[in-house]
Every structure is written in structure tokens, then in C-alpha cells.
N, C-alpha and C positions, 0 to 999 in steps of 0.2 A: 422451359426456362433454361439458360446456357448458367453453367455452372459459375462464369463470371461476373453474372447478373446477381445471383443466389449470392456470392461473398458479398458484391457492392447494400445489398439489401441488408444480410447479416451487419454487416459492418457499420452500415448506419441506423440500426437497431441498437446495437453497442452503444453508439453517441446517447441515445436518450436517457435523460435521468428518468432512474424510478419512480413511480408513484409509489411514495412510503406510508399508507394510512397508518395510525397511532395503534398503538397494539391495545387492545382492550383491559381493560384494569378492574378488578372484584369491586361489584358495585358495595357489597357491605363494608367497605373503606373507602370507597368512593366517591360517593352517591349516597350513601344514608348517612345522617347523622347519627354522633351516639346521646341517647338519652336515658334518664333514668327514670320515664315514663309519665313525665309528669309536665304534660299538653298546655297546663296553662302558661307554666312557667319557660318552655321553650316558646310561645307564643311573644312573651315578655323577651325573652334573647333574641327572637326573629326582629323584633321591633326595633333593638337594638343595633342589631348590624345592617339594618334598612334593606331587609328582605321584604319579598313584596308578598311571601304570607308561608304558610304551610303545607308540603306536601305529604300526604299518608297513603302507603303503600299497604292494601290489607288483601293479604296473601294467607294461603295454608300451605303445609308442609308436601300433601302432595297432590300439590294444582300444575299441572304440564305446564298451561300457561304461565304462570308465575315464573317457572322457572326458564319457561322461552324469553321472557322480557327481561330475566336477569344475565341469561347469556347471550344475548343480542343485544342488547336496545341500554339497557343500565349499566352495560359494560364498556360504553362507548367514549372514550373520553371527551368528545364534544357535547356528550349529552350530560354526562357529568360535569363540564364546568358551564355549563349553560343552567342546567335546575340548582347546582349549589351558589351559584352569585342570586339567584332571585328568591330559593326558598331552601329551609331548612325541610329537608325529607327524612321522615321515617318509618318501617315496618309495622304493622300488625297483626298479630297472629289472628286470624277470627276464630279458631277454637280454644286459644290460649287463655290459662288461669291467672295469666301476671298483674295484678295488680296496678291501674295506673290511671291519673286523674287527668279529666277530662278537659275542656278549654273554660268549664264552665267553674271548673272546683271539686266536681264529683267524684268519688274515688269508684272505679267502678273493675270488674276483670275485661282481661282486652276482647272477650268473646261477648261479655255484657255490652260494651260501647260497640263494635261491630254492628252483631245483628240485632240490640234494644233500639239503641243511638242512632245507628247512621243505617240499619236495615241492609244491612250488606251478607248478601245472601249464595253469590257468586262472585268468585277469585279470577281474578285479579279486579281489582276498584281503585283506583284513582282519584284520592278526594283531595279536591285543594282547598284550604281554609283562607282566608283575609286577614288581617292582621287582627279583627275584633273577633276571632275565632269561629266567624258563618261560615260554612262551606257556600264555595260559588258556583266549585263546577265536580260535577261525577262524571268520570268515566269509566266504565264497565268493560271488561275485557282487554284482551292483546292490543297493541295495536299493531299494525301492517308494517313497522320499519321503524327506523332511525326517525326519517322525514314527518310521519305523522306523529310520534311521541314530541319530535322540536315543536311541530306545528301546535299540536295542544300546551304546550308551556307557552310559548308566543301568544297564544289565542286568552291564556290567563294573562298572562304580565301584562300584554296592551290594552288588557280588560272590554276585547270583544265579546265576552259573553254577555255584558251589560245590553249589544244588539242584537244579536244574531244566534243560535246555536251551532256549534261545533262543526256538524254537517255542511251545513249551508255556508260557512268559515273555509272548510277546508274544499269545498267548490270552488270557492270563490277564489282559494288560492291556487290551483291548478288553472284555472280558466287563464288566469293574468300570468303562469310563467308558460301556457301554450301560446300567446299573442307575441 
């Protein structure tokens, strides 16, 4: 390559604007909301701001993955303003002693509603509630990116779970943007 080639190249390297992605933002002021633990009554707030339900994040303190989806995935700000327009999200300790009533009225500890309640047994879960406080959809584990956490919030809000599981969702969406 001649050296005058090499600047013509540099030089029009220069012309291009950046790609600026969004600098990541602490999903515990991001992405979670703050509650004083009491599911029913945030239940009754979601309903009010025409959220399409609730999302609970039940995490321990030291789950790798927990904390790989808080610094990848929860810290993203398209994924934060995409889960907080549809759903009020919050943490749960699953060994935690706090105190906190359930969607039904029950007061129970957040380690009782985990693993009595929703049987949650491994960290990271995913459980999204309906506005009448049923959960619809569990997912267990990490997920693989930005892409597949979007794709499970869309997979709720459009309420494909009603047909199809997750899986055979997220096929179906890969299939249709390789065509």
C-alpha cells in the first residue's frame, strides 16, 4: 500500500461519525424500582401507570450470574427504558429475611415467597406477573445478551406466551431476521 493511499484511507476514516452507544447506567436506579415491599400494592401502582404487569428479579448476593446480567444486560439503557415503560421491576433476595407481602395480601420473608411461593431454587429467575398478580412467564437463568433479554420482554408485552414457549419464540425470531 503506497503511503498516499494509507493518508487517502486514514482521512476518510476521520470523515465517519462515531458510533456512540449509550454508556451504561446502574440498573439499581435504573431498572429497578424502589418499593417498600409490599407486591400488592405495587401491583395496584402498575395498574395505575398502564404497565403491562410486573417484573421480579430474585437474585442472591453471590450468584455470578446475577451479577453478569447486572452488568451487561440491566445496565443497558435501551433495556431499561424498554422494561420500565411496560413493567415496574424489582429485586428479591431469595435468602433474605425482609419482610414483604405478597400479590395475594400475605406477609411473608422474601426467602419464604421465593423458594415456599414461586419455588425458586436457582439464581437468576425472572418471573413476570399480570396485572392480577399470576405469574405468566419464568425464566431461569442468564440470558445470552441484550437481544435475548429484549426478546423476552417483547415475548411478554405481545403476550406470545399465551401461544407458544420462549424457545420456539425466539426461533421463530431468528428464522424471520435470517430471511
Amino acid at each position: 500500500m503506497s503511503i498516499r493511499r494509507f493518508y487517502l484511507i486514514f482521512a476518510a476514516l476521520l470523515t465517519v461519525p462515531l458510533v456512540h452507544a449509550a454508556a451504561p447506567r446502574d440498573p439499581s436506579t435504573h431498572f429497578f424500582s424502589q418499593t417498600l415491599g409490599d407486591f400488592q400494592d405495587e401491583l395496584a401502582t402498575a395498574k395505575a401507570q398502564g404497565k403491562d404487569g410486573v417484573l421480579l428479579f430474585f437474585e442472591q448476593s453471590d450468584c455470578p450470574f446475577c451479577h453478569h446480567m447486572k452488568q451487561t444486560v440491566l445496565n443497558q439503557p435501551q433495556v431499561q427504558a424498554y422494561f420500565t415503560k411496560h413493567f415496574l421491576c424489582f429485586p428479591v433476595d431469595i435468602e433474605g429475611d425482609v419482610q414483604i407481602t405478597n400479590f395475594q395480601g400475605k406477609n411473608m420473608s422474601e426467602k419464604d415467597f421465593a423458594f415456599k411461593q414461586n419455588r425458586v431454587r436457582a439464581t437468576p429467575v425472572f418471573m413476570f406477573y399480570n396485572l392480577q398478580g399470576k405469574p405468566v412467564v419464568r425464566y431461569t437463568g442468564e440470558t445470552s445478551g441484550v437481544h435475548e433479554f429484549m426478546l423476552l420482554g417483547k415475548y411478554v408485552v405481545d403476550g406470545v406466551y399465551r401461544k407458544m414457549p420462549f424457545i420456539r419464540y425466539k426461533r421463530e425470531q431468528r428464522d424471520t431476521t435470517l430471511q
